[in-house]
C-alpha positions as CSV (number, residue, x, y, z in Angstrom):
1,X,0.0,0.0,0.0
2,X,1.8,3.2,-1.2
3,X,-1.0,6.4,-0.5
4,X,2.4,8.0,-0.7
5,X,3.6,8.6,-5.0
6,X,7.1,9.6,-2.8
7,X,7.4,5.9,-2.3
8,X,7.4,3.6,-5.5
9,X,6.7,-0.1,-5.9
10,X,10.1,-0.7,-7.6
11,X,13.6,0.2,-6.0
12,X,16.1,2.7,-6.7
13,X,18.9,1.9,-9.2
14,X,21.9,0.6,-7.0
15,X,24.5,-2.0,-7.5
16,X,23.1,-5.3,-7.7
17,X,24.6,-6.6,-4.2
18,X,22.6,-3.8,-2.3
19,X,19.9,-4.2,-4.8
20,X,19.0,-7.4,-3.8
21,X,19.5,-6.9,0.2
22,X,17.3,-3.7,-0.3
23,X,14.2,-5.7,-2.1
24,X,14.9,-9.0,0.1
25,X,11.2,-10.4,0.7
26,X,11.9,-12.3,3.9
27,X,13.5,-10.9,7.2
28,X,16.4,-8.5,6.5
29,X,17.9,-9.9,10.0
30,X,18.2,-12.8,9.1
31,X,19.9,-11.8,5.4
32,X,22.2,-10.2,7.5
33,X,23.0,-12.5,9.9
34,X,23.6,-14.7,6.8
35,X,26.6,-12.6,6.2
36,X,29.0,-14.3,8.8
37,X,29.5,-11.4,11.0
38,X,28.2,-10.1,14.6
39,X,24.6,-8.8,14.0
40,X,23.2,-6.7,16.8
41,X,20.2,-4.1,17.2
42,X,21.3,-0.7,19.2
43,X,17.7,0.7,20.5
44,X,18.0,4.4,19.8
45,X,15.1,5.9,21.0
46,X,11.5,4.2,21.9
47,X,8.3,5.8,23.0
48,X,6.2,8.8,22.4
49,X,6.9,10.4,19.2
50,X,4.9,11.8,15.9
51,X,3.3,11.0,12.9
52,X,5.6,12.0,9.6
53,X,3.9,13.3,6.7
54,X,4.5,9.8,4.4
55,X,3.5,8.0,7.3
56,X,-0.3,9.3,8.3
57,X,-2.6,8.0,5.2
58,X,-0.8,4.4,6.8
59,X,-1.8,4.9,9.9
60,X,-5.0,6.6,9.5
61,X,-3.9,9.5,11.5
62,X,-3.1,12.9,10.8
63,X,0.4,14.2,10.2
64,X,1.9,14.9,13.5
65,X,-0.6,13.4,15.8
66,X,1.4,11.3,18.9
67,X,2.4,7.8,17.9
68,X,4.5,5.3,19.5
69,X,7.6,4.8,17.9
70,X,10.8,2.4,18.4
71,X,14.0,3.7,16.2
72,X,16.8,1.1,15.9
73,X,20.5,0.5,14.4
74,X,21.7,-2.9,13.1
75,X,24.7,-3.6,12.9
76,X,27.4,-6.2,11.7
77,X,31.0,-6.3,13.6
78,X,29.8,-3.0,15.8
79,X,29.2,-1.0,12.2
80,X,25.6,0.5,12.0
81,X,24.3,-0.5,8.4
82,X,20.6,0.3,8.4
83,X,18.3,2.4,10.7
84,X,15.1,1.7,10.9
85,X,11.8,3.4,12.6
86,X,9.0,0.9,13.8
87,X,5.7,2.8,14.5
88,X,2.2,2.3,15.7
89,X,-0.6,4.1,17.5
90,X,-0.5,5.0,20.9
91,X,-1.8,2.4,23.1
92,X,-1.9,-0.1,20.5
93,X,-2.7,-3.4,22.6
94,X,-1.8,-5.5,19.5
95,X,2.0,-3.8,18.6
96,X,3.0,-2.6,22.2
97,X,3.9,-5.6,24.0
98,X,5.6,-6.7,20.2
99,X,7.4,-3.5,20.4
100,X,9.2,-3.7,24.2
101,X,12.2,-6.4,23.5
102,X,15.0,-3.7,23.7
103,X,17.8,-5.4,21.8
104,X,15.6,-8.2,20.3
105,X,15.4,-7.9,16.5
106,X,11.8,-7.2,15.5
107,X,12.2,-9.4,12.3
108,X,12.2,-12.4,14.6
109,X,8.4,-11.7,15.3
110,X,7.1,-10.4,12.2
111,X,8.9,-13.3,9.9
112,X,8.7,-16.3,13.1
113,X,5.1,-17.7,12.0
114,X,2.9,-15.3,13.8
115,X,-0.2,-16.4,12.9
116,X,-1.5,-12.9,12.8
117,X,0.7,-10.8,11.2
118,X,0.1,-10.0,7.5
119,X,2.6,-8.3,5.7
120,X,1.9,-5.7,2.7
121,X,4.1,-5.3,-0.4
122,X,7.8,-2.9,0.3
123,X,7.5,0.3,-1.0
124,X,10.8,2.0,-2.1
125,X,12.3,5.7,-1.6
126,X,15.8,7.6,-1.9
127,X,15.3,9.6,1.3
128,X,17.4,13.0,1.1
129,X,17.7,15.8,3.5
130,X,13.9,16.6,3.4
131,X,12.7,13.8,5.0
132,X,12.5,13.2,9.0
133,X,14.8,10.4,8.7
134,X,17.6,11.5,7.3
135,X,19.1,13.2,9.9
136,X,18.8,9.5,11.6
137,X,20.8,7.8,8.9
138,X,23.2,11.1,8.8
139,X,24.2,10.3,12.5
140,X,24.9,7.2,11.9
141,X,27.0,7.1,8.1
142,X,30.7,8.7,8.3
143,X,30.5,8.9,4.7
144,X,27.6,11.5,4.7
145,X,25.7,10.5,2.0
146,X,23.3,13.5,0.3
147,X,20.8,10.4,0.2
148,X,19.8,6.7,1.4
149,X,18.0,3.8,0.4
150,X,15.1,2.7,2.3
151,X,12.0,0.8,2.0
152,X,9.2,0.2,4.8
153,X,6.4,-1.7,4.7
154,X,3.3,-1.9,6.6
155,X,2.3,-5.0,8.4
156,X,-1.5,-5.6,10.2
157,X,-2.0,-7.7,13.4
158,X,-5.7,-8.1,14.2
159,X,-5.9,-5.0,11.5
160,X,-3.8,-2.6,13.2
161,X,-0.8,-1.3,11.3
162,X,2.7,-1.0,12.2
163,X,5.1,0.5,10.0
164,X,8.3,-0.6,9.3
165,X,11.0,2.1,7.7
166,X,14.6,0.4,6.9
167,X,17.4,3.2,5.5
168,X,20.9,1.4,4.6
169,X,23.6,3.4,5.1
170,X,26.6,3.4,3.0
171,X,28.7,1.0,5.2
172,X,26.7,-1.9,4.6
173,X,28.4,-2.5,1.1
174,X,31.5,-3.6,3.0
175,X,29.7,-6.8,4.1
176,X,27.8,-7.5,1.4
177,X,28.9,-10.5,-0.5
């Protein structure tokens, strides 16, 4: 579900390595846990935050109303390689408990056989400096890129969205087979 024409049903033109860990249909944590090295997730930030613009026709909210929100960094070998932003309603019963695992990968749940959980085609984007996430992905890429990959997708448990925003940084070509 795109609502969003910012966000595209195909992927940006990148070299075919990235290419194919960007439009990778299963769990990304386990394609880069595939890669031999130390995968972690770094929680961020979690809790009380708002709705981005791209975000809201998802949801069904309006841009900037309160959401809860968990922002994480994976990494391989202590190198962030993608930041992602995890968000639901406030007071969601069905996403909040999902939500509070601190370093847990969510991709365990949402690709584990949860009976529940549907998952709705990726949607693709080259975020640059006008979108709230940038500056998340900035922080965290020495290389300062002017933009970043990303895809997100929206998943429903007992027809509830969450959405799921993944932005690879530059470093993750280093691992990539």
């Amino acid at each position: 579900m795109l609502l969003d024409t910012r966000w595209a049903a195909t992927p940006p033109s990148l070299p075919p390595a990235l290419l194919d860990c960007l439009t990778e249909p299963g769990s990304l944590t386990e394609r880069l846990m595939s890669y031999g090295h130390d995968f972690a997730v770094t929680v961020l930030e979690q809790g009380d935050s708002r709705v981005h613009d791209d975000e809201a026709a998802l949801l069904g909210l309006p841009v900037g109303a309160p959401l809860y929100a968990r922002h994480v960094a994976l990494t391989l070998d202590d190198t962030p390689v993608v930041v992602a932003r995890s968000v639901t309603r406030l007071g969601c019963p069905a996403w909040h408990p999902i939500l509070q695992r601190g370093s847990r990968s969510l991709g365990f749940t949402l690709f584990g056989g949860h009976a529940g959980i549907v998952r709705e085609p990726l949607a693709y984007r080259e975020l640059d400096a006008t979108h709230p996430l940038f500056a998340l992905a900035h922080a965290h890429d020495p290389a300062s890129a002017h933009s970043y990959p990303a895809r997100r997708s929206r998943f429903l448990l007992v027809n509830t969205p969450l959405i799921v925003c993944e932005v690879f940084l530059p470093a993750l070509e280093r691992f990539l087979p």
